[in-house]
N, C-alpha and C positions, 0 to 999 in steps of 0.2 A: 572247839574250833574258834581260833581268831579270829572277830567279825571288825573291819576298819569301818567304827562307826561315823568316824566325818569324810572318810568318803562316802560314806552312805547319805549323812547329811549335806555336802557339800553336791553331789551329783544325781544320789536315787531320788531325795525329797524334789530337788529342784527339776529335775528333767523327769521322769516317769509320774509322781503322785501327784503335784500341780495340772498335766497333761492329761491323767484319768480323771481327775477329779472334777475338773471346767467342763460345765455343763449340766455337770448331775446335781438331781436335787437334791437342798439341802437336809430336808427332812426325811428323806432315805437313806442319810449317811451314819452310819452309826457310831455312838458316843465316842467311844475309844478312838475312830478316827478321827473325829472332832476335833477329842484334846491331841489329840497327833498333829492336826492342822496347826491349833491353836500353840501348840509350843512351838512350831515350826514359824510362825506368823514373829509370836514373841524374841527369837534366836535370831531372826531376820532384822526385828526391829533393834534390837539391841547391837548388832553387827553394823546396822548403819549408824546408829545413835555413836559406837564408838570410833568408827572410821570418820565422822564428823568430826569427834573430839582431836583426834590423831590431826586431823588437816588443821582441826585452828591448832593446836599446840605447834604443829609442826611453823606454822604462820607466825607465831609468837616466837617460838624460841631463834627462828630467823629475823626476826625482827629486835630481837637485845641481841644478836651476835650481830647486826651491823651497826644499832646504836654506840654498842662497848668498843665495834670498831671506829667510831666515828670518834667517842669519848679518848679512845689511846693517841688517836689523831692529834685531838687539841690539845691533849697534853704534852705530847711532844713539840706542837707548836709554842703551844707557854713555853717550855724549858730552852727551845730555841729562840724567843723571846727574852728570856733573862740571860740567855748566853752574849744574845747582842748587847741587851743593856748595859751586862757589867763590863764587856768589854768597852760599849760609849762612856763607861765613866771613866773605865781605866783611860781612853784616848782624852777625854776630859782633862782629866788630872794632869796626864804626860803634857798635851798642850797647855794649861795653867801653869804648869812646873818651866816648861820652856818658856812662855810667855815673861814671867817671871823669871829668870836670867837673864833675857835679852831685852828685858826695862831695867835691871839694876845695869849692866852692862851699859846700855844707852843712858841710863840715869848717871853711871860713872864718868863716858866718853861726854855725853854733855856738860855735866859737872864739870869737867877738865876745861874743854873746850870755854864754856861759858864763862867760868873763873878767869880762865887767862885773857879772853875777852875784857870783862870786868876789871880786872888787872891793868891792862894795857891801855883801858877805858879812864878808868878811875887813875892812872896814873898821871896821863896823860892830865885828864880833868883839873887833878888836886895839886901837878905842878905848876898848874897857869893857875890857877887860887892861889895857890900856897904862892906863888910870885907876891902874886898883886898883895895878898893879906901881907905878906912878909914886910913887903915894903911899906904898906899903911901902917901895921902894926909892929914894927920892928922894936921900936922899944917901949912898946906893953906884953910882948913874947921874949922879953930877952931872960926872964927867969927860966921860964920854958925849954926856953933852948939848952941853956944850961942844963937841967935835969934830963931834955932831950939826949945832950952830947953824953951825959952820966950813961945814960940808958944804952947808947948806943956802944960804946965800952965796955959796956956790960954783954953785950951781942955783937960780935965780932963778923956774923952774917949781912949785917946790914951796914952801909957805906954813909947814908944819908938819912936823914930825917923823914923827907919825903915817902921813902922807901919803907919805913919803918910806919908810919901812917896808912900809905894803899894797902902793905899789907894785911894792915887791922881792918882796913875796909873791905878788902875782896875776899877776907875769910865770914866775916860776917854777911855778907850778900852772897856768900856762895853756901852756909846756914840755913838763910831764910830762901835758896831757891831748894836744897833739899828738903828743908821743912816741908814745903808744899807740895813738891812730884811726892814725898813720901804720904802727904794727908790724900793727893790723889789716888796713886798706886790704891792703900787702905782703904779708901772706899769701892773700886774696880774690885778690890779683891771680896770684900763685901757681900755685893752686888752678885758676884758669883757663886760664894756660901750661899748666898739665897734663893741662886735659882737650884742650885743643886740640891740645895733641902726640895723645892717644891717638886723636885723630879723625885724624890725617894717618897716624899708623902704620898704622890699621884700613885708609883710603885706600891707601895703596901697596901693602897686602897685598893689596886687594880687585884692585886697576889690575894686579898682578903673577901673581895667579889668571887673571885676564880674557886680558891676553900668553899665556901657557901656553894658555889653551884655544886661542886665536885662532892660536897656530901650531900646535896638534895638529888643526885642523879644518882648515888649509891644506897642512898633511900630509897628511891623509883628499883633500884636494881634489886634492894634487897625482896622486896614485894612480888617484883616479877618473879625472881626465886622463888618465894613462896605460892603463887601462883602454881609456878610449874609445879613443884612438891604436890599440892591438892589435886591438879588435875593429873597426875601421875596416880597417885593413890585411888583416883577415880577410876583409870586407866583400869589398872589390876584388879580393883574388886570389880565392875563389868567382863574382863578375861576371866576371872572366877564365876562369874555369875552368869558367863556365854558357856563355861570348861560346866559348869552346873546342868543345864541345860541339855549340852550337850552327851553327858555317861546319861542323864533320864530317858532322853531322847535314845540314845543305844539300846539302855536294860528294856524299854516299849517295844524295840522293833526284837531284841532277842526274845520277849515272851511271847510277840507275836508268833516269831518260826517258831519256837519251842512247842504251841498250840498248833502250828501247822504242821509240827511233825508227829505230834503225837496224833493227832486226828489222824494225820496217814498210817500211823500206825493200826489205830482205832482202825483202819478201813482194809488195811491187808495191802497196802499201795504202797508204791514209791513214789517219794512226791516228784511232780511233775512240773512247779514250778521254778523259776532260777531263784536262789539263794539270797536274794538282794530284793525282789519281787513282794515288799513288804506287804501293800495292796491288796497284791492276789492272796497272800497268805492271810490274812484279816478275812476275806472275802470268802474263802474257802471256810476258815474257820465260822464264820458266818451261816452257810450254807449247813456245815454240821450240825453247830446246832438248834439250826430252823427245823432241818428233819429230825432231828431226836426230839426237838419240841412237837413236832407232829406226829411221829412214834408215839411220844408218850401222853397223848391227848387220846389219842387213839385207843392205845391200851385203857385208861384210864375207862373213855367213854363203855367197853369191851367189857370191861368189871362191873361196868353201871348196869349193864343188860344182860346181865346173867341172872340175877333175884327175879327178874320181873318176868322172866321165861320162864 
């Protein structure tokens, strides 16, 4: 017969053998039931011991599944982080790039403007000099002139002397004003190489913080793993060592009936007790052999007083 010993454990121990047993003394119970209690005491303890374990595990392993969720968190914020940054350099850049067309561009239209200024300036200027010099100096310039008029023969663009002098001036002052927007420009541009190095060093400091954490937290991760691993293995030899227990605690209660049925056999009976009725069956068998113990003191005593009659 099929005996379902953890119903037996889970129901008969708990609700009938607890019930008889509260109250009675302990020195009338006998051994066998004892270590029946006593495994039964120990299965108990061991089933809470592992349903503890079970609650903090279960408390743990909830706890790295919202850290790991927190940790995918920030990493997608970093990544959405470098997503912005490279696009501020690219907007960086595109702005520098424009900035830089529309200062050559103004550096060109001013150039223009400024020269013909200059031009119009300096002409103006060097032909009310070039008067007055002319006529103070007229003939201490008269070789001059000559090689002037040479010169001016030679360039068929120019009409006049005059003309041939402003424009050596306005090319030269239009020179020294690009020399300088360009020493400016050059340092503007400078000035921006350098902030944008300090954004990329701040970047790599930041990206090389962020590595560091992200391996000290998969440090911490890997540990928690491990963690779980031992308490898992702890897990299972305690279910072996409750599954232990447990077929002991069955083969006890089958040798129990198996004495309770053979006494009933021993007695010409049918037992009388239910099946599951560990207890009564201990108890009964008990009772057997108190009387065969007193049957056979009896006889014993019976052989003793036959010589002496």
């Amino acid at each position: 017969m099929a005996v379902p010993w953890e119903k037996y454990f889970r129901l008969a121990l708990q609700e009938k053998l607890s019930t008889k047993i509260q109250g009675r003394n302990v020195d009338h119970v006998p051994p066998p039931l004892l270590r029946l209690l006593e495994k039964r005491q120990e299965l108990v303890d061991a089933d809470q011991g592992l349903q503890a374990q079970k609650e903090v595990f279960q408390t743990m392993k909830a706890s790295l599944k919202q850290r790991w969720e927190q940790l995918e968190q920030k990493e997608q914020e970093l990544k959405g982080s470098f997503v912005r940054f490279e696009k501020f350099l690219q907007d960086a850049e595109a702005r520098r790039s424009r900035a830089l067309r529309r200062a050559a561009e103004e550096r060109q239209l001013a150039g223009r403007r400024e020269a013909e200024a200059l031009r119009l300036r300096a002409q103006l200027e060097e032909l009310q000099r070039e008067r007055a010099r002319l006529q103070r100096r007229l003939w201490r310039l008269e070789p001059c002139a000559r090689l002037l008029g040479q010169v001016l023969e030679q360039l068929p663009e120019f009409q006049e002397v005059p003309e041939l002098v402003a424009r050596f001036d306005c090319l030269a002052d239009t020179q020294a004003a690009l020399r300088l927007t360009e020493r400016q420009r050059l340092a503007e541009l400078g000035e921006a190489r350098a902030r944008l190095q300090r954004l990329r060093d701040a970047w790599q400091d930041e990206l090389l913080r962020q590595g560091q954490r992200r391996a000290q937290l998969l440090e911490q991760l890997e540990a928690a793993r491990e963690r779980t691993l031992h308490w898992e293995s702890k897990c299972i030899q305690i279910q072996n060592t409750a599954a232990e227990k447990t077929l002991l605690l069955g083969r006890t209660r089958m040798a129990a009936l198996n004495l309770f049925q053979l006494v009933c056999q021993h007695q010409r009976r049918p037992p009388a007790l239910d099946i599951e009725d560990t207890e009564g069956h201990l108890e009964q068998v008990k009772l057997f052999i108190l009387d065969l113990s007193t049957m056979l003191a009896g006889l014993h005593q019976a052989k003793s007083s036959i010589p002496a009659s």
